[in-house]
N, C-alpha and C positions, 0 to 999 in steps of 0.2 A: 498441426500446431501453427504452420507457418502462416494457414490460410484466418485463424483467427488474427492473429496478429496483426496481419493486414487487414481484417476488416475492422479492429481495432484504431487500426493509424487509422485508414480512409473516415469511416464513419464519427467517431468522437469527436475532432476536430467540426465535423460540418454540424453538429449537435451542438456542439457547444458555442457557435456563434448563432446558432441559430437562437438559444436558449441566451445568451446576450446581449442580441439586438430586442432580444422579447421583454427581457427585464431594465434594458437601458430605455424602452419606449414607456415601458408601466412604474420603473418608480425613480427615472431621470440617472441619464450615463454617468452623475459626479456619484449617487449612490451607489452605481456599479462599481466604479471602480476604488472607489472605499469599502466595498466587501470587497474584492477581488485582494486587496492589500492587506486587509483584517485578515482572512484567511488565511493569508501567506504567513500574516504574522503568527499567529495563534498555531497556525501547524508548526512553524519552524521550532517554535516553544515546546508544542507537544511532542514532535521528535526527538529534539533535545531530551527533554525530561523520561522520554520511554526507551531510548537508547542507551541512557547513562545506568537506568534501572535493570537493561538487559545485560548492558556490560558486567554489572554487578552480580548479576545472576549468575552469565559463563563464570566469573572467576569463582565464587561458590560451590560450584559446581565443578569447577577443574579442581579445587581446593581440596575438596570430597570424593576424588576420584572418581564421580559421576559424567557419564555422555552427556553433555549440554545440547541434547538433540532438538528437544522443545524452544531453547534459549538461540539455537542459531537461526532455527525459523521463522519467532520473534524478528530477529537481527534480521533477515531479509524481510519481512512484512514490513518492518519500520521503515527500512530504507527505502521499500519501491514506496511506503507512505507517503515519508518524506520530502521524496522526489516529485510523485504527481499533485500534490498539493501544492508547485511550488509552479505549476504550470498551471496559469491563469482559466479559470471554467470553473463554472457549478457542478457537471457532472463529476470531474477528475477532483475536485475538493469531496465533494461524499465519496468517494474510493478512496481517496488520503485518508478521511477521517477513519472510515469503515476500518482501513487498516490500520492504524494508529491507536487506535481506544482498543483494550486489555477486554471488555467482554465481546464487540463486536470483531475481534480479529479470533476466538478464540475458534468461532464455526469456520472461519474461511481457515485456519489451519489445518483443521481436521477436513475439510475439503482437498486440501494441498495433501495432503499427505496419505488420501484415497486416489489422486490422482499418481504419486509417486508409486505407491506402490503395483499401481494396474499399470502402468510403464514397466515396473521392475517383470511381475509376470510376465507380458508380454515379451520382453526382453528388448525393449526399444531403449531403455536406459540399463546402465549396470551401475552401481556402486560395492566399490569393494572394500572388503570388510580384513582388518586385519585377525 
């Protein structure tokens, strides 16, 4: 896990100036950096608005005496949305988005949640269950 991670920092970062300097040569650096800001803005909005939806869901679901299991993973998609959308690049804006919109987050949770549980068999994670 560690070693994606890190080739997550190293790699992204050199992608995405690279992928920068290519769109600041092809449609002029003031157009960059007016998507790079639109972006920001648009996600910061879309966050908001999928956050305050998820909130609404846990408490529904707490209300109901239902596990908000789907509603908390929601809540972390959003958040790491939120967050990499808020750091300037095209790459890291398509993964904010990816996570942030309600049908393209719905595969990447059921990916998360394949990966959780082949952690859980393995026994490399525990989660305890009351």
């Amino acid at each position: 896990m560690f070693r994606w991670l890190l080739l997550f920092i190293l790699i992204v970062p050199a992608l995405e100036i690279g992928l920068l300097i290519w769109a600041g040569n092809w449609i002029g650096p003031w157009w960059v950096i007016l998507l790079i800001i639109l972006t920001g803005v648009i996600g910061a909005w879309l966050a908001k608005q999928q956050g305050l939806e998820t909130i609404r869901n846990f408490q529904n679901s707490m209300s109901s005496g239902q596990m908000p299991q789907d509603t908390l993973l929601d809540g972390a998609c959003i958040l790491v949305g939120g967050a990499v959308l808020l750091t300037p690049g095209f790459i890291t804006d398509a993964i904010g988005f990816l996570l942030l919109i309600p049908p393209t987050r719905e595969p990447i949770k059921r990916l998360i949640k394949k990966v959780i549980s082949k952690m859980m068999d393995k026994g490399t994670v525990t989660i305890y269950r009351r």
